[in-house]
C-alpha positions as CSV (number, residue, x, y, z in Angstrom):
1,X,0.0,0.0,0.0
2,X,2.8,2.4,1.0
3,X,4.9,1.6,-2.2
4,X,1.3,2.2,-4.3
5,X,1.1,5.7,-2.9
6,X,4.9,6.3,-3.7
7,X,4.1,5.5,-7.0
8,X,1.3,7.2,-7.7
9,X,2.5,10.3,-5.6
10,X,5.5,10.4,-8.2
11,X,3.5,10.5,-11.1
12,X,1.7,12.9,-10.4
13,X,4.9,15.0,-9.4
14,X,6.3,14.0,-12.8
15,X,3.5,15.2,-15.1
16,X,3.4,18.5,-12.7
17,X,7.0,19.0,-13.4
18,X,6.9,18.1,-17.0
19,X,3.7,20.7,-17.3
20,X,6.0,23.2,-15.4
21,X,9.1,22.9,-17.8
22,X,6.9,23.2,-20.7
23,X,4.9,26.6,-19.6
24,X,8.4,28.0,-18.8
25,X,10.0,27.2,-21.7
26,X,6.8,28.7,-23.5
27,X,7.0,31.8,-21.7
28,X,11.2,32.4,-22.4
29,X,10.4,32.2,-25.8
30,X,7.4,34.7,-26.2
31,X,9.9,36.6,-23.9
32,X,13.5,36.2,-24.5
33,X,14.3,39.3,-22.0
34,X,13.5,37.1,-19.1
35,X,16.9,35.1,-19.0
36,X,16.0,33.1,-15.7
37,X,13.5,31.2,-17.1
38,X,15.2,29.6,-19.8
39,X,17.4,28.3,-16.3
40,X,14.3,27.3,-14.8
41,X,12.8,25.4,-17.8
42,X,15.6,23.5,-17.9
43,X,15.8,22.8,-14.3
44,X,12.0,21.8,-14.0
45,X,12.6,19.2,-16.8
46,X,15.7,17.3,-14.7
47,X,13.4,17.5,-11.7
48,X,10.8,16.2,-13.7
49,X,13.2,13.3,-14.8
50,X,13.9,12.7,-11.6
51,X,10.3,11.9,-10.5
52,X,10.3,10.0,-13.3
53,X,12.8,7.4,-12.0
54,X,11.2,7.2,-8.7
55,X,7.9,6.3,-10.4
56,X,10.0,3.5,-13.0
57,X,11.6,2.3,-9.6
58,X,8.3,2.0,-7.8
59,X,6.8,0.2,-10.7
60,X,9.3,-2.5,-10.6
61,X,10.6,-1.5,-13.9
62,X,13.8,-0.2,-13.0
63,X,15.9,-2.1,-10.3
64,X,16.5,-0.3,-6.7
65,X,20.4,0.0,-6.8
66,X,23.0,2.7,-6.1
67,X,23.5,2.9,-9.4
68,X,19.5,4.5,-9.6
69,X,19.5,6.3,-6.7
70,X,23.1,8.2,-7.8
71,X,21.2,9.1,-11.1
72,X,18.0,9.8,-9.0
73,X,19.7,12.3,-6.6
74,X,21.6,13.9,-9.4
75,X,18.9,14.8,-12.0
76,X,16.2,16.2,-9.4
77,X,19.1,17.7,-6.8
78,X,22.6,18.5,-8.2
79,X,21.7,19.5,-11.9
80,X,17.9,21.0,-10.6
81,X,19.2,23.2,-7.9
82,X,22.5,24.4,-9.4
83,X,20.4,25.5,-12.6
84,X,17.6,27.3,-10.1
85,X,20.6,28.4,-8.4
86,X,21.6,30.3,-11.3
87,X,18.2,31.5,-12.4
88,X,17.6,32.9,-9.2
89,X,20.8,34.6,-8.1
90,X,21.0,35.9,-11.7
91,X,17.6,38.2,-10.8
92,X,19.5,39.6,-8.2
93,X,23.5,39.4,-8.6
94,X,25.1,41.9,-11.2
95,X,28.2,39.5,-11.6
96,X,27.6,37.2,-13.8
97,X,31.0,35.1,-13.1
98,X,29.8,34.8,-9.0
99,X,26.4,33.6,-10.1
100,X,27.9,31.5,-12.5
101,X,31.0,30.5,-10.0
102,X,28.6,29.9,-6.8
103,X,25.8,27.6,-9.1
104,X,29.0,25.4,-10.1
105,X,30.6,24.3,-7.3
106,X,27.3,23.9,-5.7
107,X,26.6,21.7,-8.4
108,X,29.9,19.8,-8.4
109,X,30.2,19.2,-4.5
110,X,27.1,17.5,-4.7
111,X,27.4,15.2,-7.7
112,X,30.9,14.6,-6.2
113,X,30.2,13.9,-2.4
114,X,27.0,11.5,-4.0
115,X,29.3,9.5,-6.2
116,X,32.1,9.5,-3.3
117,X,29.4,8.5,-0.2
118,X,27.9,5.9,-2.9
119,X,30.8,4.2,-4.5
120,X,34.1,4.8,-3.1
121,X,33.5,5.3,1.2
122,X,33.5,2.0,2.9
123,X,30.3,2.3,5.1
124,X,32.4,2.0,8.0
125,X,34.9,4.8,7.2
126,X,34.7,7.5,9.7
127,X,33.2,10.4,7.1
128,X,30.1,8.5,7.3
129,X,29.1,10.1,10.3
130,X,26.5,11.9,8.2
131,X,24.1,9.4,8.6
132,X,22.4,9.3,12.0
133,X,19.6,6.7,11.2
134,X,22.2,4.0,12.5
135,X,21.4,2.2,9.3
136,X,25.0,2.3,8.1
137,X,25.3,1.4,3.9
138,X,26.2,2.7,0.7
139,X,22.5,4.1,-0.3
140,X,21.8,5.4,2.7
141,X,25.3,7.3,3.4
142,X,25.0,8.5,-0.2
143,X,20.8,9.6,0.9
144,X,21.9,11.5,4.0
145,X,24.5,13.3,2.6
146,X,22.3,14.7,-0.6
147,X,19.7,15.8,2.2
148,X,22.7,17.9,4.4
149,X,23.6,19.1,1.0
150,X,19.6,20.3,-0.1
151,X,18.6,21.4,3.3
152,X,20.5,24.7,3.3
153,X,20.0,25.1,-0.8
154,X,16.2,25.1,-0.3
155,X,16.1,27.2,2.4
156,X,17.8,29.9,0.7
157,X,16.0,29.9,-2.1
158,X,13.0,30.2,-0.4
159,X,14.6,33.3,1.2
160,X,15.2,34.9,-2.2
161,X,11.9,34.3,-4.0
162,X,10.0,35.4,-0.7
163,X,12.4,38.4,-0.6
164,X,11.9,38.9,-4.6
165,X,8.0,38.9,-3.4
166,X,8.1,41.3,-0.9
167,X,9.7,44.1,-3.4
168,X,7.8,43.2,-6.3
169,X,4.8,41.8,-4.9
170,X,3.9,39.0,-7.7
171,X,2.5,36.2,-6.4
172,X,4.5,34.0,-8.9
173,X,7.3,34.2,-6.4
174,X,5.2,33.9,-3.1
175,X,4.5,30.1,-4.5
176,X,8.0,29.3,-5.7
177,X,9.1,30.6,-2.1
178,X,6.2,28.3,-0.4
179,X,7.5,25.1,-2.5
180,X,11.4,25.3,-1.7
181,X,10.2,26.2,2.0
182,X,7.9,23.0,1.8
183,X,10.8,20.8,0.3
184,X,13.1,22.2,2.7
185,X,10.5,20.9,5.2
186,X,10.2,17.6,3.9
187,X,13.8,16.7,3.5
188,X,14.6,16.3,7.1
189,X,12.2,13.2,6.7
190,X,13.1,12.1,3.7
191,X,16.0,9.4,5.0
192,X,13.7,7.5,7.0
193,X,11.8,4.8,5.5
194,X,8.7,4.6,7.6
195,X,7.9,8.4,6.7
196,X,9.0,7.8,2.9
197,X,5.2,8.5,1.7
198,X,5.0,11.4,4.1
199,X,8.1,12.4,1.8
200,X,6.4,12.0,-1.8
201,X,2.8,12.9,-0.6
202,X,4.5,16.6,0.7
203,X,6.3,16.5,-2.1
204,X,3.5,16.2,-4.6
205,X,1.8,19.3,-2.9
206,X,5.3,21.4,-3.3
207,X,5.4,20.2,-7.2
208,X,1.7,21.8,-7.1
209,X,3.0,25.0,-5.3
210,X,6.0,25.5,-8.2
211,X,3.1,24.9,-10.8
212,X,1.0,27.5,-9.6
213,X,3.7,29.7,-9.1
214,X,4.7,29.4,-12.7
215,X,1.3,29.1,-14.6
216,X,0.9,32.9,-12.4
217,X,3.8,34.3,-13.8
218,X,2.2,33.0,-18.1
219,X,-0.8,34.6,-16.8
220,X,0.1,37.9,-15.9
221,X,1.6,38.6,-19.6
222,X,-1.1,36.8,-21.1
223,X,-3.1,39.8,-18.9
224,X,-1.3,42.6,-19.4
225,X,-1.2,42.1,-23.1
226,X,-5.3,41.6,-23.1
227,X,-5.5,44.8,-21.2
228,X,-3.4,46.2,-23.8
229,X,-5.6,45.3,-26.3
230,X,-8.5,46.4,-24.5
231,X,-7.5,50.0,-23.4
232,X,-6.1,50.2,-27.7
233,X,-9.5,49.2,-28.7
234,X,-11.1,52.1,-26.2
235,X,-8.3,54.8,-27.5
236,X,-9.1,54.0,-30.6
237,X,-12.5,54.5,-30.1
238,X,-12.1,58.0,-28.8
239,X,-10.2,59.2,-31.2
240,X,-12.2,58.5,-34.2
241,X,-15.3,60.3,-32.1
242,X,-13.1,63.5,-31.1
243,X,-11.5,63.5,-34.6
244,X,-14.5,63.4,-36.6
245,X,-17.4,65.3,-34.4
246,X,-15.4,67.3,-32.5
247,X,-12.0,68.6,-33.7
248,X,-13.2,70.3,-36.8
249,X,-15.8,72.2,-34.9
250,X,-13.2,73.3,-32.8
251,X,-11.1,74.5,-35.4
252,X,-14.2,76.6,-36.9
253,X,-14.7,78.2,-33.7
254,X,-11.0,79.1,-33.5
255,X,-11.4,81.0,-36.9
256,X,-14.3,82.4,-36.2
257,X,-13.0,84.3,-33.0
258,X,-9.9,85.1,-35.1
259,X,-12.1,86.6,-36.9
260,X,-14.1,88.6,-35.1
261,X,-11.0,89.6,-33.1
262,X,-9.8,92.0,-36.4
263,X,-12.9,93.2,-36.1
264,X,-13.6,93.7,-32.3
265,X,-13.3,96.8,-29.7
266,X,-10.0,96.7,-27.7
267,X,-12.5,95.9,-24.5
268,X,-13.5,92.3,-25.8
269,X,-9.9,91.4,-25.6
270,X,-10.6,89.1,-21.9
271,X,-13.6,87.7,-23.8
272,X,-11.7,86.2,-26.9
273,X,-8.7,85.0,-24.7
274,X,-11.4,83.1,-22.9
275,X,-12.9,81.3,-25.9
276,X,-9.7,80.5,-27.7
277,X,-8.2,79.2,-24.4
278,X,-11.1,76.7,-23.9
279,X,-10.7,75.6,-27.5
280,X,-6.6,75.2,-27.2
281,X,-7.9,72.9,-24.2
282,X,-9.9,71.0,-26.0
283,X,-7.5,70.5,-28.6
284,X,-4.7,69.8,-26.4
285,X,-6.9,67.1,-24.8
286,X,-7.5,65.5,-28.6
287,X,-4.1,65.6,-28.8
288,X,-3.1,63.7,-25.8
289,X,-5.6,61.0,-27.1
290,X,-4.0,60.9,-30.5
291,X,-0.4,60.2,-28.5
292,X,-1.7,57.4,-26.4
293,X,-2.9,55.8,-29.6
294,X,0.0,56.2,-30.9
295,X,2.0,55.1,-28.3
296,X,-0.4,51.8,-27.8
297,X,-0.5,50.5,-31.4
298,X,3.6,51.1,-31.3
299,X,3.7,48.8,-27.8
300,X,6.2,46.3,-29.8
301,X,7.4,48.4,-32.5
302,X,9.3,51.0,-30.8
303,X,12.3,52.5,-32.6
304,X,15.0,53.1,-29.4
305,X,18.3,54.7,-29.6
306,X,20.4,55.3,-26.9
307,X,19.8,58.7,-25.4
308,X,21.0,60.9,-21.9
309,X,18.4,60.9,-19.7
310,X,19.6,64.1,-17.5
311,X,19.5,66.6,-20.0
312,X,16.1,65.8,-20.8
313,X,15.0,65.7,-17.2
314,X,16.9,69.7,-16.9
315,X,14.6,71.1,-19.9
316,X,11.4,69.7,-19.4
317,X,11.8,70.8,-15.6
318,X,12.6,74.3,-16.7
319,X,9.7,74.5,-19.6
320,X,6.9,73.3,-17.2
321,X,8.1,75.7,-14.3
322,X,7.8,78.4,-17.2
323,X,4.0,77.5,-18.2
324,X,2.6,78.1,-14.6
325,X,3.9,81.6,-13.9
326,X,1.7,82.1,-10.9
327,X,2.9,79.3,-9.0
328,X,6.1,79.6,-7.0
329,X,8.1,76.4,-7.9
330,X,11.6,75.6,-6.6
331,X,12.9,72.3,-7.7
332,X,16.4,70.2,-6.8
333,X,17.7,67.6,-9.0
334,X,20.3,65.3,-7.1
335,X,22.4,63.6,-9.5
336,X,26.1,62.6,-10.0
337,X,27.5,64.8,-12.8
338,X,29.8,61.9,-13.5
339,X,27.4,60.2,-15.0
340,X,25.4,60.7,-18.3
341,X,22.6,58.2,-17.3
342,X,22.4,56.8,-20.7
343,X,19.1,54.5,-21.7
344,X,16.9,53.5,-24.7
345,X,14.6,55.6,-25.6
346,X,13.6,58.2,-28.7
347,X,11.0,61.4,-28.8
348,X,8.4,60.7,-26.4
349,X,10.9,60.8,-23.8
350,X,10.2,64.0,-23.2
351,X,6.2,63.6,-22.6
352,X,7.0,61.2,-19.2
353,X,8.7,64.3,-17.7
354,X,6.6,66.8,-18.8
355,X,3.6,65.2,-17.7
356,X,4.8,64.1,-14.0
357,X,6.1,67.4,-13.6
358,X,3.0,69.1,-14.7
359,X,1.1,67.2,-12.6
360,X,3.6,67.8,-9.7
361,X,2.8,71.4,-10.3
362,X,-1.0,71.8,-11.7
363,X,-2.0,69.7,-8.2
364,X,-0.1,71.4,-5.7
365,X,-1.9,73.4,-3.3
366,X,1.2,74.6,-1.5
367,X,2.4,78.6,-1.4
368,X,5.8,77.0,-2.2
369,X,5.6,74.0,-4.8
370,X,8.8,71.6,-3.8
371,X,10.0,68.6,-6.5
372,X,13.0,66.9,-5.5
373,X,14.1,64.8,-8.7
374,X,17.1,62.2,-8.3
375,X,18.4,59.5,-10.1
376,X,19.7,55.9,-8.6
377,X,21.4,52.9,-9.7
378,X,19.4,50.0,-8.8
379,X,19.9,46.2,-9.8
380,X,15.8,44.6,-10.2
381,X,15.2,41.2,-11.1
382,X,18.3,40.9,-13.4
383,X,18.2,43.8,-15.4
384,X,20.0,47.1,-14.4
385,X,17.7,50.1,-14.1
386,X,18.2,54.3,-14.2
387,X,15.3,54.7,-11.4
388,X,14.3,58.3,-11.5
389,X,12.4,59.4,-8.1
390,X,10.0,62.7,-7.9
391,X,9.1,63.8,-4.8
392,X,6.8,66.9,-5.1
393,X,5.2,68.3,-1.2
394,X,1.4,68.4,-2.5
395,X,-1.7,66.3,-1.3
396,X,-0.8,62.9,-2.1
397,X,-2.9,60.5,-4.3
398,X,-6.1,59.1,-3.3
399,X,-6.9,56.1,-1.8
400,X,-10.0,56.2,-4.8
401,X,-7.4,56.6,-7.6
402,X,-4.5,54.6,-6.6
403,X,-6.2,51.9,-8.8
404,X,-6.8,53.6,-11.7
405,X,-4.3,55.9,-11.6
406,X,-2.2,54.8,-14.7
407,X,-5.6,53.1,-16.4
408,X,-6.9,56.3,-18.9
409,X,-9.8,56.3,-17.2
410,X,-11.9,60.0,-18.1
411,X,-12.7,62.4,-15.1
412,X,-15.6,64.9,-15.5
413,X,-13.5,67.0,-16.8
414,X,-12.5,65.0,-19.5
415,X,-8.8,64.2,-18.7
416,X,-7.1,61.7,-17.2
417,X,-5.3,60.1,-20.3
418,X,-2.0,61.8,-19.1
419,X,-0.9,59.3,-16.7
420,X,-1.5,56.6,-18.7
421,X,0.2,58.1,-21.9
422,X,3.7,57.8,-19.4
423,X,2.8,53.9,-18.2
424,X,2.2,53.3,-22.5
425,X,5.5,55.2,-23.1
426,X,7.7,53.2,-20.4
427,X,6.4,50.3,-21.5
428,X,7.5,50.7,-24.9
429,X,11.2,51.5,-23.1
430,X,10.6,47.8,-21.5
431,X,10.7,49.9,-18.1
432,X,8.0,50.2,-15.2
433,X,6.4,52.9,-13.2
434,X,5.2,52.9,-9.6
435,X,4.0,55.6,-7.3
436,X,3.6,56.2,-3.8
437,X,2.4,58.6,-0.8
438,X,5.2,59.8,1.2
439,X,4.0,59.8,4.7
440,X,5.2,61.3,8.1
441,X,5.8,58.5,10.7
442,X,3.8,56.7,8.6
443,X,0.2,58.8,9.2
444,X,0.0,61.7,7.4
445,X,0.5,62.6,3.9
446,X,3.2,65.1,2.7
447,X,3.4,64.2,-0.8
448,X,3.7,61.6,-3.6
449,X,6.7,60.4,-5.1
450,X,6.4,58.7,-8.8
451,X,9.4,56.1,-9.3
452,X,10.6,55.6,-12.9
453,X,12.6,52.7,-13.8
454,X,14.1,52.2,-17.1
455,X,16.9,49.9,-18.4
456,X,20.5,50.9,-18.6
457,X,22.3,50.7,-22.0
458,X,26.0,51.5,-23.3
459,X,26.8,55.0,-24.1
460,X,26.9,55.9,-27.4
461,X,30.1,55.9,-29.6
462,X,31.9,58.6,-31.5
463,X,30.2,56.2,-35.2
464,X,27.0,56.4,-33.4
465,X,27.2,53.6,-32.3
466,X,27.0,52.0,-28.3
467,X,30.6,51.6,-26.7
């Protein structure tokens, strides 16, 4: 009864890992970017592999020997955890050679303490200590050891993809954390043969966690690119209502007041300014729809070229202060003159700025407007970021809007594409934007601070081309 359950515990595990592989290798090639994956894939399908020989040895049709078990251990513990090993640390090591160096000899002291423990140790040399069962042999020296070896492996992964959770809040990494905290559970009962199904049943249930964890991360592209779709579908629809009904009424009531201002007394002068200014509005609103269109339908088509991000950050800054004359703005941008901060990007770079600083401004119900712009290094999930922070002293965002905040969602007043304009832009740049209230010991609200974060690249060379 106990070896039925074994078996069909590790079939189950096996097609769960098999399905895992497969989805990951799926997603790395619908998105090359993400580098860990591929690791992972590959990984999944050795642990896979490894189930699979537990459920052949169970079945009778392989034969239990050392031989099996050194294979066994190897595929779903030595080759599996050095390649997540890699995967993992490579979201959150810069080095590639450390990654590289600490995944190998990981990897190498555990195929070689297996294949020393099983074949070469007499089980009654003194190294064999390892095994406190009292049951002194070849397997279950060789079992012990691979367990001391996976214990601290586990646990430490589990660390980093809880930690990766915490700062990026994806719940794809909450249940790869909860299955390598699981395993490293279930291995301290693992040598013991009266708790083997225990073992297998637990580890069924972890396989399940790493599934879930995975299928998550599939699901949330497969989402963000329906919502995509969705919010192009809606743009579009706008626009082809404000273009055709409404924009070329505008324009005739912009002539006509032209018109009638050659013809008008000197005293209607407050009059006209008021009519053309509500009709530049409108326009300028049509506008902004036309550039989120524009911006959606190029999501994967963008043309980048390597560009300095701090002079582009130093004029916008300076052309917003100058359109809001009545408002006293002073504004400090903390950066390392060392640096030219040089990313990916092309024309519209210029519309993230403008709008957050606008915004930063327009919303401000301060005497004294305060933006305090600075740009960081930071190292996220494998990719090295340019993260701009602005900090401006108004009222903060609403709890309401937080939501839909970047979403293009109208207000009454018939804005609100702005914000999403930037998320469409940064998108393109294969960055991300996040914001958040600033709060004083952690109560009240002195402001909002909108974090930019897009991808490093080479600076350009004297041919034009990166160095």
């Amino acid at each position: 009864m106990v070896e039925y359950g074994i078996l069909v515990a590790s079939g189950i595990s096996t097609i769960i890992a098999f399905i895992s592989s497969f989805i990951l290798f799926r997603h790395y090639l619908h998105y090359k970017k993400d580098t860990p994956t591929h690791f992972w894939a590959i990984a999944m399908f050795f642990y896979a592999m490894g189930h699979f020989i537990v459920t052949l040895l169970y079945a009778d049709i392989l034969e239990n020997s050392i031989l099996t078990m050194f294979i066994y251990v190897n595929s779903s513990g030595a080759v599996t955890m050095s390649l997540f090993l890699f995967g993992t640390l490579y979201l959150f090591i810069k080095e590639k050679r450390i990654v590289l160096a600490i995944s190998s000899i990981y990897g190498l002291f555990y195929f070689l303490g297996s294949f020393i423990y099983g074949f070469i140790l007499p089980v009654d040399s003194v190294l064999n200590f390892i095994n406190i069962s009292g049951d002194i042999n070849a397997l279950n020296n060789m079992s012990w050891f691979v367990v001391e070896t996976l214990i601290p492996a586990s646990f430490f992964l589990s660390v980093l993809f809880f930690k990766d959770f915490t700062m990026t809040k994806d719940l794809s990494s909450f249940w790869v954390s909860l299955h390598f905290f699981l395993y490293f559970i279930l291995l301290f009962i693992w040598p013991f043969p009266t708790l083997k199904l225990l073992f297998y049943l637990g580890r069924t249930l972890a396989t399940g966690c790493l599934l879930a964890g995975f299928t998550s991360l599939t699901q949330q592209r497969r989402l963000d690119r329906i919502i995509h779709e969705v919010e192009t579908a809606e743009s579009d629809f706008f626009l082809d209502l404000l273009t055709h009904d409404i924009k070329n009424q505008v324009q005739g009531m912009k002539m006509i007041t032209e018109y009638f201002r050659m013809k008008k007394d000197f005293q209607q002068d407050e009059f006209f300014e008021d009519i053309d200014r509500n009709a530049n509005s409108v326009l300028n609103l049509i506008s902004n729809i036309e550039k989120y269109r524009t911006v959606q339908r190029n999501y994967d088509d963008y043309t980048l070229l390597p560009m300095q991000l701090a002079p582009v950050i130093k004029k916008t800054i300076t052309q917003v202060i100058s359109n809001y004359p009545n408002k006293n703005v002073e504004y400090k941008l903390k950066i390392d003159e060392s640096f030219n901060y040089w990313i990916n990007g092309n024309d519209f770079m210029e519309d993230i700025f403008a709008n957050l600083f606008s915004n930063a401004i327009k919303h401000n119900d301060k005497d004294q407007v305060e933006i305090l712009i600075t740009i960081e290094s930071q190292f996220i999930r494998g990719i090295d970021y340019w993260v701009v922070l602005i900090h401006d002293n108004g009222p903060g965002i609403p709890k309401e809007r937080e939501k839909h905040l970047f979403t293009g969602k109208l207000r009454k007043d018939g804005s609100g594409f702005g914000l999403s304009i930037v998320k469409n832009i940064i998108d393109g740049y294969r960055g991300k934007i996040l914001v958040r209230n600033t709060l004083v010991d952690k109560k009240e609200v002195c402001g909002s601070t909108f974090e930019i974060q897009l991808p490093k690249t080479k600076e350009i060379g004297v041919l034009g081309t990166p160095t």
